[in-house]
N, C-alpha and C positions, 0 to 999 in steps of 0.2 A: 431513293428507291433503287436497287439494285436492279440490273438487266437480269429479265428471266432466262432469255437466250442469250448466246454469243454470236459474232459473224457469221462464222459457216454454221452454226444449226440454222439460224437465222434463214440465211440463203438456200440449205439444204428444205425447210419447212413452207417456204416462200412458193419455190420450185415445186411442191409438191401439191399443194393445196391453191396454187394462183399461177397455172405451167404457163399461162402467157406470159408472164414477166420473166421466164428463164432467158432467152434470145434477147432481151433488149435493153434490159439492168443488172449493173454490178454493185455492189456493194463495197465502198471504199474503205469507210472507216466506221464503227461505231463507237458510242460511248455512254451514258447513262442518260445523258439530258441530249444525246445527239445522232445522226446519221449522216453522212455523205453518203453521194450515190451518184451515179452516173447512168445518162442514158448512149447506148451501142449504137451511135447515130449511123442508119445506114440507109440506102436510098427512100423508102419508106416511108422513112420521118419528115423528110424534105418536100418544102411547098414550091411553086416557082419562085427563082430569082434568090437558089440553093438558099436558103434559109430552112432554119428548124419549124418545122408546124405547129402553131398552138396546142393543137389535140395531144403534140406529143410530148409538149413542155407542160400540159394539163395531166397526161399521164405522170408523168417521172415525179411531177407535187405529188399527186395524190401517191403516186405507189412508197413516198418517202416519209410520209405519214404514217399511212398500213404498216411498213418496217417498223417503225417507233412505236407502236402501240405492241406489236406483238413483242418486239424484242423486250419493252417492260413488262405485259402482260402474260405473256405467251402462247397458248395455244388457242387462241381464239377467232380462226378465222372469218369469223361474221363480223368482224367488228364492220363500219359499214361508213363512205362519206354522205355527213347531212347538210354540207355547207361548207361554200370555198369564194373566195375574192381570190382573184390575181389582176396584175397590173403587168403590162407589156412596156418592158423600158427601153430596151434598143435593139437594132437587129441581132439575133444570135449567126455564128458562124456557122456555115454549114456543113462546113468540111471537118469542123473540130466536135470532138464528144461535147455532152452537157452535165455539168457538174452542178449538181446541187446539195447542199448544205442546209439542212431542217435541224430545228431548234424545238425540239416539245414547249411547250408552252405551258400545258395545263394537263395534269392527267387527271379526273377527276373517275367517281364509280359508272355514271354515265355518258360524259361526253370526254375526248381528247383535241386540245387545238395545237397546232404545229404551223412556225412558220419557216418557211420556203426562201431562198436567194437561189438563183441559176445563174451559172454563169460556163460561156464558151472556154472549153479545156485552154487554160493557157493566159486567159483573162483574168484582171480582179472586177472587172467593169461589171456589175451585174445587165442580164439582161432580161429577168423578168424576178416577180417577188408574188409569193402567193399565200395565202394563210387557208387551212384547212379545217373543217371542224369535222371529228368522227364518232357517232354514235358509238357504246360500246355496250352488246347484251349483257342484262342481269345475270348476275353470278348464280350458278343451278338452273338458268333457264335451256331447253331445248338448243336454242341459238350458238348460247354459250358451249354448250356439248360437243356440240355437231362439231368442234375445230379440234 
């Protein structure tokens, strides 16, 4: 299946319809079955003892999902997470970006699962792994519309 979007609509639509991710994700690379992305690790993020914060390495999964479904699907900003595992593997750097790498898994009419590798700018070391599942509104529905 071909990308309905490309990088920059992508990021231009992302910013528009989801403005808390403009300050804290980039977009590195896309591709049909893929995403990198990067979280703008800035004080923020960091928990004590300068490491990345769960919530912000739960963020950057999920937000690397969201990219994947729309950049196949497209204008659909309801798509919605219903389920996520992650596993915490080592400490992340705190002073370096976080790079994650999402693999779609599954696109299916109603659900998308995407899995997740994170890893500190500069690393192959992963330091967390997470798998997403995301609801996606019926085609013609209000939901659907609304993006």
């Amino acid at each position: 299946m071909a990308l309905a979007m490309g990088k920059e609509e992508l990021a231009e639509y992302m910013a528009t319809v989801f403005p808390q991710v403009r300050e804290d994700f980039a977009i590195d690379e896309l591709t049909e079955d893929s995403v990198t992305m990067r979280l703008l690790t800035a004080e923020r993020h960091l928990r004590p003892g300068g490491t990345i914060s769960g919530p912000s390495m739960f963020a950057l999964a999920d937000v690397c999902v969201y990219a994947m479904v729309l950049a196949r699907l497209g204008r659909q900003a309801l798509a919605v997470t219903t389920s996520c595992s992650m596993d915490f593997i080592r400490k992340p750097d705190g002073s370096a970006q976080m790079v994650a790498q999402c693999r779609l898994l599954k696109l299916g009419k109603s659900l998308a699962v995407g899995d997740i590798l994170m890893f500190s700018e500069g690393s192959d070391k992963p330091v967390a792994r997470a798998t997403m599942t995301y609801s996606i509104p019926p085609a013609g529905s209000a939901a659907a519309a609304a993006g």
